[in-house]
C-alpha beads as a LAMMPS data file, in Angstrom:
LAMMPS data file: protein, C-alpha beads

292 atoms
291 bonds

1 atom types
1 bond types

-500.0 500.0 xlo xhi
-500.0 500.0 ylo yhi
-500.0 500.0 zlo zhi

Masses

1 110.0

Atoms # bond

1 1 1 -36.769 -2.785 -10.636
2 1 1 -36.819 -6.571 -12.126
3 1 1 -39.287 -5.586 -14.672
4 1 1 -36.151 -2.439 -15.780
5 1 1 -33.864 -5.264 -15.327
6 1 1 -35.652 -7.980 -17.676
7 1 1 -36.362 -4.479 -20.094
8 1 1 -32.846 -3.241 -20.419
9 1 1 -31.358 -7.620 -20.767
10 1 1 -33.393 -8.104 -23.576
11 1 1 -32.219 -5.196 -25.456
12 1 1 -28.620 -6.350 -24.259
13 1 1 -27.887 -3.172 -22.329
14 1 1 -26.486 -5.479 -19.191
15 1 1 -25.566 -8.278 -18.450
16 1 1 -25.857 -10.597 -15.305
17 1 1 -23.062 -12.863 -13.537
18 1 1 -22.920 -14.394 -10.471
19 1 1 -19.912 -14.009 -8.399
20 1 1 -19.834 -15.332 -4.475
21 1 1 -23.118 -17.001 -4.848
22 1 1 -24.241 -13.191 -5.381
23 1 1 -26.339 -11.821 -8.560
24 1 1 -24.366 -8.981 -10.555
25 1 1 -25.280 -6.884 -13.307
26 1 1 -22.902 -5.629 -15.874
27 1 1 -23.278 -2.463 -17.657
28 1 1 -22.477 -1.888 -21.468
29 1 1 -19.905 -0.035 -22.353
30 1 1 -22.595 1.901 -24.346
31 1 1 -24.817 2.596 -21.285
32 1 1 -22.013 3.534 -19.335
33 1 1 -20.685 6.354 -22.190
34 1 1 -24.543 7.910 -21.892
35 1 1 -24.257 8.131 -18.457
36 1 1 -21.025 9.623 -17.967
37 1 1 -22.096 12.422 -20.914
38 1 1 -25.616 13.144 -19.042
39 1 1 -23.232 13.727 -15.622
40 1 1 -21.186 15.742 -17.243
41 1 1 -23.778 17.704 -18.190
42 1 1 -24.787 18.489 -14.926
43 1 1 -22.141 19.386 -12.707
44 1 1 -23.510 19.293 -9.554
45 1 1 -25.184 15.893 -9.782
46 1 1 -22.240 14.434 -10.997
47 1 1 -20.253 15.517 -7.995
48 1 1 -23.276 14.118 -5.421
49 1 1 -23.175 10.923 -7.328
50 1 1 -18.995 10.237 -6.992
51 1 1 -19.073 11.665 -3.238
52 1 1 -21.742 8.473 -3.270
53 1 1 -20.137 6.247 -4.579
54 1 1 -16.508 7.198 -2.995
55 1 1 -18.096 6.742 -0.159
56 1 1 -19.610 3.121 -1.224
57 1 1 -16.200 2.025 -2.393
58 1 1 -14.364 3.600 0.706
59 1 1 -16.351 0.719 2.695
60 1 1 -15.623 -1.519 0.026
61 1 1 -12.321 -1.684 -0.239
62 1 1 -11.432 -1.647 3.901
63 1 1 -13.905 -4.549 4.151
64 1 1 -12.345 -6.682 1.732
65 1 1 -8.492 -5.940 2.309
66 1 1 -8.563 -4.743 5.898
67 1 1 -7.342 -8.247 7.617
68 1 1 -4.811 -7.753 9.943
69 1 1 -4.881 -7.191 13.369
70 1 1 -3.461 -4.078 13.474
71 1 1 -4.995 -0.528 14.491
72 1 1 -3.487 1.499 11.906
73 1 1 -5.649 1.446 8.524
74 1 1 -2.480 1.233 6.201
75 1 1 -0.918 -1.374 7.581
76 1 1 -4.220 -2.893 8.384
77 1 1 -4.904 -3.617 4.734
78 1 1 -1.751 -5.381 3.840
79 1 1 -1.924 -8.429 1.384
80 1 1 -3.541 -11.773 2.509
81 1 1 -7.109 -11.569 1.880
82 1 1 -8.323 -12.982 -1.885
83 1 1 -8.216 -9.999 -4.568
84 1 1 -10.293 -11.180 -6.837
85 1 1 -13.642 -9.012 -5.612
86 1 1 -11.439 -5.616 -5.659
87 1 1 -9.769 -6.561 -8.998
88 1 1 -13.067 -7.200 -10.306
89 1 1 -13.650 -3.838 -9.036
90 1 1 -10.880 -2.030 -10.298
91 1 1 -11.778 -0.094 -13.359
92 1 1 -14.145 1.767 -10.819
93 1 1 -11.710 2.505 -8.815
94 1 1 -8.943 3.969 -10.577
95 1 1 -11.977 6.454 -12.198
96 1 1 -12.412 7.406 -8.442
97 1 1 -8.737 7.916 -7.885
98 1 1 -8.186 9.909 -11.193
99 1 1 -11.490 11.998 -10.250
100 1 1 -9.926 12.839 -6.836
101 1 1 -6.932 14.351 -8.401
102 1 1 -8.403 15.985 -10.499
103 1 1 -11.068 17.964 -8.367
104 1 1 -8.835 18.362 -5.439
105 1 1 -10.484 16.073 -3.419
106 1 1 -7.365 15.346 -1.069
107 1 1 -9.342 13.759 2.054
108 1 1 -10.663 11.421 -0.505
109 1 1 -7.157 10.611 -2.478
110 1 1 -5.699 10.026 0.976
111 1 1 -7.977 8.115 2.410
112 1 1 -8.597 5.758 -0.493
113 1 1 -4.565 5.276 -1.004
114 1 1 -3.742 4.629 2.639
115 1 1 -6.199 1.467 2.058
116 1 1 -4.963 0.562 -1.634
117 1 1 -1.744 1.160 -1.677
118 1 1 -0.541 -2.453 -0.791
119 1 1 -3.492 -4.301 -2.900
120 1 1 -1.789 -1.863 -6.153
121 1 1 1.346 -3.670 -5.915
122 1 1 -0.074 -6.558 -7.075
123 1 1 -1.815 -4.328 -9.880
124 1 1 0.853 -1.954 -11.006
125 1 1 3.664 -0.521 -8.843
126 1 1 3.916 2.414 -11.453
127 1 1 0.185 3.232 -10.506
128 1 1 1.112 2.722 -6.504
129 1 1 4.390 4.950 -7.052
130 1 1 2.236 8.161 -9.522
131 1 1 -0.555 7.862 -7.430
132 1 1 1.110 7.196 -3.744
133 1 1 2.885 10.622 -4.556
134 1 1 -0.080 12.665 -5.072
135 1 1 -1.326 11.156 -1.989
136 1 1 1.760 12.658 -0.334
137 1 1 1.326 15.764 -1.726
138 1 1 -2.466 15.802 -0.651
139 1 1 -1.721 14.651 3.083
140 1 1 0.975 17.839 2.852
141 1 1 -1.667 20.436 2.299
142 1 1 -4.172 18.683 4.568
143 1 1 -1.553 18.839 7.560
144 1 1 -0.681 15.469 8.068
145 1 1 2.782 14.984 8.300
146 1 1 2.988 11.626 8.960
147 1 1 0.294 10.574 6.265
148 1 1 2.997 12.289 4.047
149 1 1 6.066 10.907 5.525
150 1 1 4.260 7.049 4.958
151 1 1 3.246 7.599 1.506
152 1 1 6.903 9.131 0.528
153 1 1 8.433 6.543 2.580
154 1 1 6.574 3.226 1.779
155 1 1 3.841 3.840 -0.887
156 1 1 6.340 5.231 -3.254
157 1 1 9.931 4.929 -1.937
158 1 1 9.374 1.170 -1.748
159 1 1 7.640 0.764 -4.658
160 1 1 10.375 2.702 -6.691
161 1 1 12.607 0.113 -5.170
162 1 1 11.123 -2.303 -6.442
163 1 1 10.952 -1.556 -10.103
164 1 1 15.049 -0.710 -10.276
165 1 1 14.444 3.309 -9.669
166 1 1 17.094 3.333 -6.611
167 1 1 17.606 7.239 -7.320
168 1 1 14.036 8.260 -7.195
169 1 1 13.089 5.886 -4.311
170 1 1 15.781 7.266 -2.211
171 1 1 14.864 11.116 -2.612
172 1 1 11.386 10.053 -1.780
173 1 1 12.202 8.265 0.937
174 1 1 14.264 11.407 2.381
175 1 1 11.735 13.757 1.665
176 1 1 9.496 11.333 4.329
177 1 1 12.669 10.823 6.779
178 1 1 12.890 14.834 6.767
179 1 1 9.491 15.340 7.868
180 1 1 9.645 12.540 10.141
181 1 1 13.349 13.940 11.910
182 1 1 11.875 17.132 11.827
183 1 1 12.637 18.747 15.528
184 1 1 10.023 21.986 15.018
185 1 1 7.122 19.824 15.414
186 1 1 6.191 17.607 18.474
187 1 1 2.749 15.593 18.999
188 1 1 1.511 14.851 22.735
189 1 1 -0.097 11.878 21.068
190 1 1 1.995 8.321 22.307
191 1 1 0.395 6.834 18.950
192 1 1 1.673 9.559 16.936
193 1 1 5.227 9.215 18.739
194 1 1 4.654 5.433 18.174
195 1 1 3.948 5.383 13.899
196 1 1 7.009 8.575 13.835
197 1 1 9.336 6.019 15.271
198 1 1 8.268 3.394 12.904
199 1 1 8.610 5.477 10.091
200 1 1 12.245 6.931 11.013
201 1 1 13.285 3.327 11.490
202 1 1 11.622 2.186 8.103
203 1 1 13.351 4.756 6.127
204 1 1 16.794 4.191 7.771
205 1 1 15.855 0.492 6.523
206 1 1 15.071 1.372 3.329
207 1 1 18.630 3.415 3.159
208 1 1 20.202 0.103 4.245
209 1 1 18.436 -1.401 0.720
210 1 1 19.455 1.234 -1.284
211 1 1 23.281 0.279 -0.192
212 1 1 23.030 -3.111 -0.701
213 1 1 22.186 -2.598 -4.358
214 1 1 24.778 -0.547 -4.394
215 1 1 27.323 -3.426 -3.348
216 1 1 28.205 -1.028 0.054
217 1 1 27.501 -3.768 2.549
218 1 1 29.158 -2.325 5.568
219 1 1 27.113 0.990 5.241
220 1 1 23.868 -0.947 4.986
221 1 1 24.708 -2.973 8.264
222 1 1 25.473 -0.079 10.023
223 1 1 21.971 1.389 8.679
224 1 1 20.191 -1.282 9.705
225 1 1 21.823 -1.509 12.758
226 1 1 20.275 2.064 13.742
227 1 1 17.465 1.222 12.865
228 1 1 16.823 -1.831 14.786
229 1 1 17.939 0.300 17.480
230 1 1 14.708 2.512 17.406
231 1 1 11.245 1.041 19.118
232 1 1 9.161 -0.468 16.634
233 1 1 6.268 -1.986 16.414
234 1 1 6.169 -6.031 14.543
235 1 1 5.042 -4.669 11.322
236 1 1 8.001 -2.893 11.174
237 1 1 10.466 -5.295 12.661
238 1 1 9.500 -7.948 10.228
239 1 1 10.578 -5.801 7.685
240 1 1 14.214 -4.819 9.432
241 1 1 14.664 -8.702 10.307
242 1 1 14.062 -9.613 6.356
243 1 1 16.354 -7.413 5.374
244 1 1 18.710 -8.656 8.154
245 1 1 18.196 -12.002 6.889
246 1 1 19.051 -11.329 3.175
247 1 1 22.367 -9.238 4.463
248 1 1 23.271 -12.541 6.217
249 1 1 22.549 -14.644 2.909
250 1 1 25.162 -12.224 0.842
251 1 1 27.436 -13.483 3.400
252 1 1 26.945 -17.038 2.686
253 1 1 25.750 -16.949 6.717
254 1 1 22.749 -19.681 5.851
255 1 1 22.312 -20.686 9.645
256 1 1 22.059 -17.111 11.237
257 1 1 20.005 -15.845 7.952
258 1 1 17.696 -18.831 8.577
259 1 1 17.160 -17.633 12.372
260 1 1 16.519 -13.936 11.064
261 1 1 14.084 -14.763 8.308
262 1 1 12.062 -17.117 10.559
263 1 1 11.916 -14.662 13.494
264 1 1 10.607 -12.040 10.815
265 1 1 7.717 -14.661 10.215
266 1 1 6.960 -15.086 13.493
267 1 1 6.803 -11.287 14.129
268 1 1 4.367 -11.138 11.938
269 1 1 2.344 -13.775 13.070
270 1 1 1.575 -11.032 16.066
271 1 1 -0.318 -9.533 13.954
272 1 1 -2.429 -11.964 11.753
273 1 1 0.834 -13.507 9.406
274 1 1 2.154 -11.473 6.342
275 1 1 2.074 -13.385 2.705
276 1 1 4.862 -11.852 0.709
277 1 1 6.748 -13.212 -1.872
278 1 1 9.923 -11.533 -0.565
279 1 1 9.329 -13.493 2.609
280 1 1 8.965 -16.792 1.232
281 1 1 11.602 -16.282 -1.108
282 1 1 14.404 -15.318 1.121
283 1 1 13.948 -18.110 3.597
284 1 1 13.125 -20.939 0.985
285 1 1 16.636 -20.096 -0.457
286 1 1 18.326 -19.845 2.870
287 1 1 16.963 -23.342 3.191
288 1 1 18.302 -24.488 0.067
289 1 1 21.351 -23.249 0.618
290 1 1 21.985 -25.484 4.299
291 1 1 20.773 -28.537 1.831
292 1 1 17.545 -28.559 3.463

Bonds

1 1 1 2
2 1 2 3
3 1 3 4
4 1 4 5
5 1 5 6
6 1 6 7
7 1 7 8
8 1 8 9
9 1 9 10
10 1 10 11
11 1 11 12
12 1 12 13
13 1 13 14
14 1 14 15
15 1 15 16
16 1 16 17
17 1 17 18
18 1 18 19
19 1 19 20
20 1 20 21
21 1 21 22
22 1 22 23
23 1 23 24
24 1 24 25
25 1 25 26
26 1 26 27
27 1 27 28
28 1 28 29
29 1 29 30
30 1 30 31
31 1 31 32
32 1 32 33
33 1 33 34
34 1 34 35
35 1 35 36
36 1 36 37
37 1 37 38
38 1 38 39
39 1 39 40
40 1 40 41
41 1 41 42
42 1 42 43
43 1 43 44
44 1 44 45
45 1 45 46
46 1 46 47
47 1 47 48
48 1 48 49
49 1 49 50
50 1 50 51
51 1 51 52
52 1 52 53
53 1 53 54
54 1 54 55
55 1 55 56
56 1 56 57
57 1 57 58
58 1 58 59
59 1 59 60
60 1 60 61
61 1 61 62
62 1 62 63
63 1 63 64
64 1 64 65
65 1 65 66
66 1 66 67
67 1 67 68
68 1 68 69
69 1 69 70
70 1 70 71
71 1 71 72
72 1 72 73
73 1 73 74
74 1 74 75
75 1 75 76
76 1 76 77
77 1 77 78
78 1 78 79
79 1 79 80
80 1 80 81
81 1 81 82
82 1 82 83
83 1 83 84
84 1 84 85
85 1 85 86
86 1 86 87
87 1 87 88
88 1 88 89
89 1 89 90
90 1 90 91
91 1 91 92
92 1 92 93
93 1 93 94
94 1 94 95
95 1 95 96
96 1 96 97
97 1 97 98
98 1 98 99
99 1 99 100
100 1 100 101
101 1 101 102
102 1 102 103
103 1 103 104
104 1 104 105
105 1 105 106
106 1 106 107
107 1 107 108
108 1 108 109
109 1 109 110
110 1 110 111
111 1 111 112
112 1 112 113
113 1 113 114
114 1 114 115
115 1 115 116
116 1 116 117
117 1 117 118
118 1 118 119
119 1 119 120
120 1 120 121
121 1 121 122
122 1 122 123
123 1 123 124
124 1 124 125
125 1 125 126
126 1 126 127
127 1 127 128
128 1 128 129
129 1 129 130
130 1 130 131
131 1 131 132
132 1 132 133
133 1 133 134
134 1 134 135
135 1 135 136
136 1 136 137
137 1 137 138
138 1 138 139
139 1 139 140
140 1 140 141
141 1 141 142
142 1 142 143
143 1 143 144
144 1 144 145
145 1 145 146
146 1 146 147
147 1 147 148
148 1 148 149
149 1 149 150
150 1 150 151
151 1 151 152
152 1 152 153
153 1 153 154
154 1 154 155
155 1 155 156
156 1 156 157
157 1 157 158
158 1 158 159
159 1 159 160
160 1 160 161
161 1 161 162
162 1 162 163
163 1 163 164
164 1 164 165
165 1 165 166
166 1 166 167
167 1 167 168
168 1 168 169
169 1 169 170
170 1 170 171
171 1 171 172
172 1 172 173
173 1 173 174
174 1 174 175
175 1 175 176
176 1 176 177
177 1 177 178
178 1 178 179
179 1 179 180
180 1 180 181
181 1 181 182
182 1 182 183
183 1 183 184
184 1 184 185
185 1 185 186
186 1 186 187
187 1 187 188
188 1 188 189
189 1 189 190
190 1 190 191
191 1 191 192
192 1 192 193
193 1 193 194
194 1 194 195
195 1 195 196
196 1 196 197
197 1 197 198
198 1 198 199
199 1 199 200
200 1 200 201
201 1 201 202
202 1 202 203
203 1 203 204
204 1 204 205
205 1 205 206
206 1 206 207
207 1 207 208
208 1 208 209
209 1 209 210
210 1 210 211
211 1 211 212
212 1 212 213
213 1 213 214
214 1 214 215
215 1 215 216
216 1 216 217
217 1 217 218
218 1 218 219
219 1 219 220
220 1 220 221
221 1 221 222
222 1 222 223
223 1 223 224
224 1 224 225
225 1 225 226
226 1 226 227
227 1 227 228
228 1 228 229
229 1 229 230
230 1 230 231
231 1 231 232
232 1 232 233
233 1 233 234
234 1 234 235
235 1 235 236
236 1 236 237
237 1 237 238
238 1 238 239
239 1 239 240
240 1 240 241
241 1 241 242
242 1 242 243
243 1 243 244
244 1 244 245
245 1 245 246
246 1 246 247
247 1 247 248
248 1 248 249
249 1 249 250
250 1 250 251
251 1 251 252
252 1 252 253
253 1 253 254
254 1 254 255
255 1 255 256
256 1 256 257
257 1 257 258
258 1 258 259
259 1 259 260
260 1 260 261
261 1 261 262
262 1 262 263
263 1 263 264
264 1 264 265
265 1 265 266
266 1 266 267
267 1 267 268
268 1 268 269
269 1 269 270
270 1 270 271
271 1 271 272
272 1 272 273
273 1 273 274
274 1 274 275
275 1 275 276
276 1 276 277
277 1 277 278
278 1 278 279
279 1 279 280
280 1 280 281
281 1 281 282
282 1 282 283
283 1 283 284
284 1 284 285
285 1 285 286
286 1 286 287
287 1 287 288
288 1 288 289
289 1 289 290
290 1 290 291
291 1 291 292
């Protein structure tokens, strides 16, 4: 091995870096076109070697963003933990993630995008949105309707949000509130009755957004209102109370908006403490606002 390695440096085929104290090697781009033509030219080894390596980078990836205390993988891997390994990273993945669409490969597309789908908003929120709706459509034909109803809901019906698309967020986010209110299916599972109430109460929340933006205040409180009204779990709560906290800011309620915005951070602290910028944001201006 270190006598290939010392071979294939001198002729300036890799490269080696160090990166957390650890020794990496760095393929040419010229190395890595020959490889990808000699798997492509055999089918079946190519396919053994990305089941390999999906399977290298599904560990990967939950190691590194998988921080908070919190059962469910999704919401497990929200943002806090340093990027910087997965970013490094990334070109690797997003072959993986085109390769799963691709081929079909719909256990691996949703199991790699409920554990990415937060780290790509900090990447590209058009990537989260295209690729957080194939996952959708991949949990659909594997059966999982609430895999679906999350990825229509949050993975691309926030994200949508986010970037201005109000009108495509919102019929994602009822396709996911459809499945989720759906009456002809029933789970004996308490967990499963647990995440369905989460998600009907996160869509009704992100209804309440959508009529904000659309200056139709008293809508959105009754919205939120609703959904607040539905057991939830922290995660979800901290979302409701930010969103309870900016409603109070548009109406120049600084004190109460305060409250709401610093219960929302102590929700999360439940759960290992959430580092958004939307958090921060909101109550830093509340603050300002009361002269503080």
């Amino acid at each position: 091995f270190h006598q290939a390695v010392d071979q294939m440096r001198a002729y300036s085929l890799i490269a080696t870096e160090r990166l957390d104290e650890q020794l990496h090697y760095r393929a040419h781009q010229t190395v890595i076109f020959y490889g990808e033509q000699k798997l492509r030219e055999n089918p079946s080894f190519q396919n053994q070697a990305l089941s390999r390596l999906a399977d290298y980078y599904l560990n990967f990836v939950e190691s590194r963003l998988g921080r908070q205390q919190i059962e469910h993988i999704y919401w497990k891997c929200l943002p806090g933990n340093d990027y910087a390994p997965v970013k490094k990273q990334w070109p690797n993945l997003y072959k993986l993630l085109k390769w799963f669409d691709e081929t079909g490969q719909d256990a691996y597309l949703t199991a790699f995008m409920l554990r990415l789908s937060h780290f790509l908003s900090r990447i590209s929120l058009p990537l989260r949105i295209r690729f957080g709706i194939k996952a959708a459509e991949a949990a659909g034909r594997l059966g999982r309707k609430l895999e679906e109803a999350l990825f229509r809901i949050d993975t691309a019906g926030w994200a949508n949000f986010e970037i201005g698309h109000m009108e495509d967020g919102l019929e994602q986010l009822e396709l996911g509130l459809a499945i989720v209110e759906d009456a002809s299916w029933e789970t004996p599972d308490p967990e499963d009755r647990k995440e369905r109430n989460d998600l009907r109460s996160l869509a009704i929340q992100f209804k309440a957004r959508y009529f904000v933006d659309n200056k139709q205040l008293d809508r959105a409180r009754a919205l939120l209102k609703e959904a607040m009204s539905i057991p939830i779990s922290p995660v979800i709560l901290h979302r409701a109370l930010l969103l309870k906290g900016q409603l109070e800011m548009l109406d120049h309620n600084w004190e109460q908006a305060v409250r709401s915005l610093e219960e929302a951070n102590e929700a999360s602290l439940t759960y290992g403490g959430e580092k958004s910028i939307e958090s921060y944001y909101l109550l830093g201006t509340a603050y300002l606002c009361r002269g503080q």
